[in-house]
C-alpha positions as CSV (number, residue, x, y, z in Angstrom):
1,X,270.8,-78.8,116.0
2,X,272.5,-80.3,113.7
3,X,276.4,-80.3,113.0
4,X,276.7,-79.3,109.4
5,X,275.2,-76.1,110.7
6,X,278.3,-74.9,112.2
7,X,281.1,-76.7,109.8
8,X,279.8,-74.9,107.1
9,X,280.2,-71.5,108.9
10,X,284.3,-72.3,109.7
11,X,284.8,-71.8,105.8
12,X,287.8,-68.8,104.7
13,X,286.0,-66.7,102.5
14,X,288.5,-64.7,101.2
15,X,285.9,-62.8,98.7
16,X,284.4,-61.8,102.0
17,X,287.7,-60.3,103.5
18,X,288.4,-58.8,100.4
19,X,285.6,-56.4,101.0
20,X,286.4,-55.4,105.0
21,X,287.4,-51.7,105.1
22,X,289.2,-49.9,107.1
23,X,287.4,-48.8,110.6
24,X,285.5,-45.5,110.4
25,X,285.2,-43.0,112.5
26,X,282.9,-40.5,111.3
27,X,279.9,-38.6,114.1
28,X,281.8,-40.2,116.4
29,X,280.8,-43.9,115.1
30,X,283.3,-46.8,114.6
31,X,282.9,-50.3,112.8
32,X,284.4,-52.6,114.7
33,X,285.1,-56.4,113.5
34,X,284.9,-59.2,116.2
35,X,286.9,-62.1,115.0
36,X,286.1,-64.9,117.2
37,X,287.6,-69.1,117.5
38,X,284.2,-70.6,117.1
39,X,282.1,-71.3,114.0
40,X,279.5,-69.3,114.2
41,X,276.3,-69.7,116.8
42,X,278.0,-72.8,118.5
43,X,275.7,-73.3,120.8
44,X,278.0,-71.8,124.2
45,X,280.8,-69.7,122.8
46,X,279.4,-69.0,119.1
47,X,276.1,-67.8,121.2
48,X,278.4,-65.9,123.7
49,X,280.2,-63.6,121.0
50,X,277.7,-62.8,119.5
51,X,276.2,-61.6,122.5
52,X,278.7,-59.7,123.4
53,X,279.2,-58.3,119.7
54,X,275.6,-57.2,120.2
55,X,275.3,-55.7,123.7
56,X,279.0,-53.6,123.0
57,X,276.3,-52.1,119.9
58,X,273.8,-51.6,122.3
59,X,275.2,-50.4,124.8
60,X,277.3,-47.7,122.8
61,X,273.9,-46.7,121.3
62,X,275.6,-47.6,117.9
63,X,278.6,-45.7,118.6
64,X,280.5,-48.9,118.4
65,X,278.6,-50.9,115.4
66,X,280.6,-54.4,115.8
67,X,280.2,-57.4,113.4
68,X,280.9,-60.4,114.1
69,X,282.9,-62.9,111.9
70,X,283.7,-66.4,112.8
71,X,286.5,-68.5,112.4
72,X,288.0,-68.8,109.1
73,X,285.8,-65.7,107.4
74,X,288.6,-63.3,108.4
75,X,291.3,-65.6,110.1
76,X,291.2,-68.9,111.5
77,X,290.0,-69.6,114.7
78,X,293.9,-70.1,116.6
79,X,294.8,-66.4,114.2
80,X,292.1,-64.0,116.2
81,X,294.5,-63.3,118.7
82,X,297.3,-62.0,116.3
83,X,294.6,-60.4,113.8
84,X,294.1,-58.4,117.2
85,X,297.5,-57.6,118.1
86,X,298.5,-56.4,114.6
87,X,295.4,-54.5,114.0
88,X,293.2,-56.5,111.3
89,X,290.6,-56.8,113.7
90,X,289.7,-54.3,116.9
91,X,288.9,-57.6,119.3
92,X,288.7,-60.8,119.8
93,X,286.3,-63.9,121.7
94,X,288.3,-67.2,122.3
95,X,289.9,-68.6,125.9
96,X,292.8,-68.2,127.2
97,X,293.9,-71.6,126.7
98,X,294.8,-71.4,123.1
99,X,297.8,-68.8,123.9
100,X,299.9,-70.7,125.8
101,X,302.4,-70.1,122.9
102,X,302.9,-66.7,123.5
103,X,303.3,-67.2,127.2
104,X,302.7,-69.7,129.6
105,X,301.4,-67.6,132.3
106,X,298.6,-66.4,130.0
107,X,297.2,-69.6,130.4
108,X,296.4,-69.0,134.2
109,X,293.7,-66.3,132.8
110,X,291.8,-69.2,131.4
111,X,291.7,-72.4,133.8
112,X,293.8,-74.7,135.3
113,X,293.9,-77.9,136.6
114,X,292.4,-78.4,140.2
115,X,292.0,-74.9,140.1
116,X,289.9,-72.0,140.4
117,X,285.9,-72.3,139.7
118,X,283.8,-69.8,137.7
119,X,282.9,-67.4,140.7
120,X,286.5,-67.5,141.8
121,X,288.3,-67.1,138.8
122,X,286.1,-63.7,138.4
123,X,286.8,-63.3,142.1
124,X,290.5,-63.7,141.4
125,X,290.0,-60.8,138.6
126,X,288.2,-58.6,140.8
127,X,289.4,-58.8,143.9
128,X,292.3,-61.1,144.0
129,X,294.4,-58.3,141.6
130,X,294.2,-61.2,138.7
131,X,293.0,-57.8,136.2
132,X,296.4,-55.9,136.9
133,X,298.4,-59.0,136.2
134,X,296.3,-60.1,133.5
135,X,296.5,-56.6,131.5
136,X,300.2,-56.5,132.2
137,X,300.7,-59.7,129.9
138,X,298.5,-59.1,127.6
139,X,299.9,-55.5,127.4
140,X,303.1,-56.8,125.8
141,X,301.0,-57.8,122.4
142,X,298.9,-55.1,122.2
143,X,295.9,-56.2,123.5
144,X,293.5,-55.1,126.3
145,X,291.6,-58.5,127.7
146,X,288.4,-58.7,129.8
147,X,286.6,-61.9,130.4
148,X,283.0,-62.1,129.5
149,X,281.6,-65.6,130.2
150,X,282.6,-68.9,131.7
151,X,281.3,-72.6,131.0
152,X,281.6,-73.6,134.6
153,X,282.8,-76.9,135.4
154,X,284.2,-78.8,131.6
155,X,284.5,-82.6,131.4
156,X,287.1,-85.1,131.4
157,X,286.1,-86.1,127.8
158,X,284.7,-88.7,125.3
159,X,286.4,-92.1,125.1
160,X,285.6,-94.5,122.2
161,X,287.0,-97.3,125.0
162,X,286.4,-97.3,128.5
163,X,289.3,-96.2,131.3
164,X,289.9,-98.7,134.1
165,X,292.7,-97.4,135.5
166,X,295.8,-94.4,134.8
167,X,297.8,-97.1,132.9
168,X,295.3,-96.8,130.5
169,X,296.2,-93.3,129.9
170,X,299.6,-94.4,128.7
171,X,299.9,-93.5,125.1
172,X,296.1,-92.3,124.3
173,X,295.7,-89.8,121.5
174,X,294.1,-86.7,123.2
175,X,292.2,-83.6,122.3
176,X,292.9,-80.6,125.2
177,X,294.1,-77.4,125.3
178,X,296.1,-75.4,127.9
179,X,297.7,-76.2,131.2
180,X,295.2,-79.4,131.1
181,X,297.5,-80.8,128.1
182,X,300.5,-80.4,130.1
183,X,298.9,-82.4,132.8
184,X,297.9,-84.9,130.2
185,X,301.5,-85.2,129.0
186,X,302.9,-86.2,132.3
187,X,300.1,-88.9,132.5
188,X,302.1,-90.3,129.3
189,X,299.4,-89.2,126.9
190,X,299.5,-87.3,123.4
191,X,298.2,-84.2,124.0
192,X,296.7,-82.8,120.8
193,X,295.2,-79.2,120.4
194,X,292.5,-78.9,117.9
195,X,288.8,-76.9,117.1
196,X,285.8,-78.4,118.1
197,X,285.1,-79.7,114.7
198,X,288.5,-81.2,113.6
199,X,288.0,-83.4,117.3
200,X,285.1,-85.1,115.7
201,X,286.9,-85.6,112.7
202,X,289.7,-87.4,114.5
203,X,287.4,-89.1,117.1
204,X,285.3,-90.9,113.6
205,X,288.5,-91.7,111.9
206,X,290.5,-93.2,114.7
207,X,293.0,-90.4,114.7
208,X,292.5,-89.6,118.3
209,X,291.2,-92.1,120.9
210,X,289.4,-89.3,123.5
211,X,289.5,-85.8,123.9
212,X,287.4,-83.1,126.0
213,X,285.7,-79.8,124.2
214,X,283.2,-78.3,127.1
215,X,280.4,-79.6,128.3
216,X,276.7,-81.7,127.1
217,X,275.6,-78.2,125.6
218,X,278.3,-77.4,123.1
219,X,279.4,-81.3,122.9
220,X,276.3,-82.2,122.1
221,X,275.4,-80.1,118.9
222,X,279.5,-80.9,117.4
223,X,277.7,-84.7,117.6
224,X,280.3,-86.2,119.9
225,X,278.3,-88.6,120.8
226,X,278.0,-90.3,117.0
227,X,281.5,-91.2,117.3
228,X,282.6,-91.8,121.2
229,X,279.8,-93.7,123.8
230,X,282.0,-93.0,126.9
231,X,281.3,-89.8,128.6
232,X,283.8,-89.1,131.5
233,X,283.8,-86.9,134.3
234,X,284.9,-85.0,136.8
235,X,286.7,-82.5,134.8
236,X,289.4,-81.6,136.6
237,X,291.3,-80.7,134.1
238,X,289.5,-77.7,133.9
239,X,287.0,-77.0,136.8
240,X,285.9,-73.7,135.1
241,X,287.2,-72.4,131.6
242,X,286.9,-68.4,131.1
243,X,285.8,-66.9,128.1
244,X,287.7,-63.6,126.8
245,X,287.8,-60.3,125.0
246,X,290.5,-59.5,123.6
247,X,290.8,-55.6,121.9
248,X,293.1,-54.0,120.3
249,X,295.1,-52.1,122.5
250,X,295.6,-48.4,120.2
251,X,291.9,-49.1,119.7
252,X,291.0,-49.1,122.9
253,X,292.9,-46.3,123.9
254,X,291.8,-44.1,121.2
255,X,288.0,-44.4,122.4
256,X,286.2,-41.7,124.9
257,X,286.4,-42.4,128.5
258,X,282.7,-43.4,128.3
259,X,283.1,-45.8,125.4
260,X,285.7,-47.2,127.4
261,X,283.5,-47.9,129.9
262,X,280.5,-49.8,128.0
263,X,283.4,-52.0,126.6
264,X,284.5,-53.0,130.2
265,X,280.6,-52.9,131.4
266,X,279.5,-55.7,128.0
267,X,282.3,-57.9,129.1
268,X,281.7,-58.1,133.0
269,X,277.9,-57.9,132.6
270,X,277.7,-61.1,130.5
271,X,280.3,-62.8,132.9
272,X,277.3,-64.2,134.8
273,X,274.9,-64.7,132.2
274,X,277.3,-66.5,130.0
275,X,277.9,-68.8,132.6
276,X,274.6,-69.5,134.1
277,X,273.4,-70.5,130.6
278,X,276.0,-72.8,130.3
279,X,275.0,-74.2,133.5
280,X,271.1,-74.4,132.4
281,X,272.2,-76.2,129.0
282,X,274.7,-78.4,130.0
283,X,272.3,-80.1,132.3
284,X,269.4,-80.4,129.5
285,X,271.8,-81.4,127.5
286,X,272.9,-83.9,129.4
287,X,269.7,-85.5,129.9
288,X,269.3,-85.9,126.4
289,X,272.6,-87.6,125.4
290,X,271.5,-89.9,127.6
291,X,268.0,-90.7,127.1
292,X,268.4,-89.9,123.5
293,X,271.5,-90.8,122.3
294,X,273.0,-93.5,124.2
295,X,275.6,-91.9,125.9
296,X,277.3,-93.9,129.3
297,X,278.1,-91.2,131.4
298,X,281.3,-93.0,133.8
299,X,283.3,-91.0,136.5
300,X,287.0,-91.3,136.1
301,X,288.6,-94.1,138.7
302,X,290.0,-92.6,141.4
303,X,293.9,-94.0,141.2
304,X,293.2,-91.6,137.5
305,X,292.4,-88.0,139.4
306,X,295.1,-89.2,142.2
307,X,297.4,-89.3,139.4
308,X,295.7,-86.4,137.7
309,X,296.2,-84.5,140.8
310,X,300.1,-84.8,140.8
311,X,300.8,-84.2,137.7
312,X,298.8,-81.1,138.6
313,X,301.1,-80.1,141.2
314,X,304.3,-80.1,138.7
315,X,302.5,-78.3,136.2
316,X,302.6,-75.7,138.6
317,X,305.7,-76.1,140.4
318,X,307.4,-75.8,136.3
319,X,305.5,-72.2,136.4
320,X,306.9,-71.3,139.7
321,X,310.4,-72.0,138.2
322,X,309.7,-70.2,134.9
323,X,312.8,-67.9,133.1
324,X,310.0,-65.0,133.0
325,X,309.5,-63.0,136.0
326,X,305.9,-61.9,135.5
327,X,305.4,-65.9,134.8
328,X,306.2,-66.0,138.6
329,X,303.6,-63.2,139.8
330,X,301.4,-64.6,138.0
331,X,301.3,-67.6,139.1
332,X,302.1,-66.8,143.1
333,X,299.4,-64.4,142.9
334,X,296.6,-67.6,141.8
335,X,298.0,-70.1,144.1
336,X,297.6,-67.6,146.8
337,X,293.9,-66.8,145.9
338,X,292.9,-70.6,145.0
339,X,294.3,-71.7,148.5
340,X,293.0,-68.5,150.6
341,X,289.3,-69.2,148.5
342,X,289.5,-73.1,148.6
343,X,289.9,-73.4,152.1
344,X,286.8,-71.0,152.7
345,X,284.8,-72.9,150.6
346,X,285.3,-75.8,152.3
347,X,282.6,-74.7,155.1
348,X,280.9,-72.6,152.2
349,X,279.7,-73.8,148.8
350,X,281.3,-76.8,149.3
351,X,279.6,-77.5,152.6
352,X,276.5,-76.7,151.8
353,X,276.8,-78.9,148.5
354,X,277.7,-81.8,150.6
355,X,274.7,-81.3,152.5
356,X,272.3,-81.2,150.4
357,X,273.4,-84.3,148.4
358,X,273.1,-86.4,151.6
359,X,269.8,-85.3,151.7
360,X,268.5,-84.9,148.0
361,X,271.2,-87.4,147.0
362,X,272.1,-84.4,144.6
């Protein structure tokens, strides 16, 4: 697929806003508008909100008609989030990582380094009482969040020059988001935040020596690869990163119990989907950056994810210490469920992983 295909899409068409109306209620039917952070059909979260845009019609049988728009037909892709809280759209798709200016402990919701994987962040949700925390944040801009989809494990990045050791970290001009930028920052590097598209942008013109977006799957059709060789992993920066819904919150509470109800039921049912498709395409993907496309994929040293690792820890120990109380729950209620989790799945998933790659060396 090719990359114009999805630059073209992140264009403000402001005739097009001009002709939104206001939502309407009439046989019980509402027009909903989905802004989202992605041009439109990225392959991963493009694909995902639409999706879910789709199966909240469905499952409504039309009672909810929502359209999607993509970043920059409504507002840009970091404005979904306010467009939401202030009512100019009833809900959102993005990550939680892009909010960390609104609060820091929203940005647990999303990933965090060394942390949580893709069945225990939902886990966490679910049964770990990550939903209760998670709506209370949210709750103070107006906005009822579910997650709907993960990417599973992201990488460490693309490097136009190789990394040897963490001095060569020092000083690098690099693309993350979230908590993972923070932990970049204590490494000594620039942390930049930036859409998928601006990153390749900066990679070509020198502007930024690395960053990391998601995975092959999504990496792959932005074209990545034209302009950085070196293709680093583990991403430990983010071991999972969820995908949200945001709605608005007077919205949400205006609907029927049973509308209600498909709106939670398109988010959670496309949790697992959203994921395991991910997982499917990341790993033809990766094949074909490869074979294809001359990609180097090279695993960070280990004195890097040692170093990684600590920084890790502070960004942490800073939220533990935060001004904002909820901050504090927040974060004391995720360490508790990564440690109680992690150390289970050291004879679990983990052990059974082990296993089989000292057998099928995979």
């Amino acid at each position: 697929m090719q990359r114009r295909k999805f630059l073209t899409g992140s264009v403000v068409g402001a005739a097009a806003a001009a002709t939104l109306s206001t939502p309407a209620i009439a046989q019980d039917k509402r027009e909903w508008k989905m802004v989202t952070a992605w041009p439109k059909n990225l392959p991963g979260p493009g694909v995902a909100a639409q999706l879910l845009a789709d199966r909240i019609t469905t499952l409504s049988g039309g009672r909810i008609e929502v359209k999607l728009y993509a970043a920059g037909e409504i507002v840009p892709g970091p404005g979904v989030f306010d467009a939401v809280s202030e009512g100019t759209a009833e809900l959102y798709h993005a990550v939680p990582a892009y909010w960390g200016s609104k609060s820091k402990g929203i940005l647990l919701f999303g990933s965090q380094p060394f942390g949580l994987r893709a069945d225990e962040q939902f886990g966490w949700m679910q049964h770990g009482g990550g939903q209760a925390l998670y709506d209370e944040m949210y709750g103070r801009f107006g906005v009822k969040p579910f997650l709907c989809g993960n990417s599973g494990p992201q990488w460490a990045g693309w490097f136009r020059n190789e990394i040897n050791s963490a001095e060569d970290l020092k000083g690098l001009k690099f693309r993350t988001t979230g908590l993972a930028s923070e932990m970049a920052t204590k490494l000594g590097m620039a942390a930049e935040a930036m859409s998928g598209p601006a990153m390749f942008q900066a990679l070509q013109t020198g502007a930024l020596d690395a960053g990391e977006f998601i995975g092959p799957w999504s990496d792959s059709a932005l074209g990545f690869y034209q302009v950085a060789k070196n293709y680093y992993w583990p991403g430990v920066g983010e071991p999972s990163s969820a995908e949200e819904c945001g709605v608005n919150a007077k919205a949400y509470e205006e609907l029927p119990d049973d509308l209600k109800q498909v709106v939670a039921l398109a988010c959670e049912s496309l949790y697992n989907p959203v994921w395991t498709e991910y997982t499917t395409k990341h790993a033809e993907s990766l094949k074909m950056l490869v074979s294809e496309h001359g990609v180097t994929v090279r695993k960070l040293p280990d004195d890097v994810i040692v170093a990684m690792g600590k920084a890790a820890e502070e960004v942490v120990d800073e939220l533990r210490q935060n001004d904002d109380e909820l901050v504090k729950r927040i974060t004391e209620s995720y360490v508790a469920y990564r440690d109680l989790v992690g150390n289970y799945m050291t004879y679990a998933d983990n052990g059974q992983m082990n296993a089989r790659a000292s057998v099928m060396g995979y």
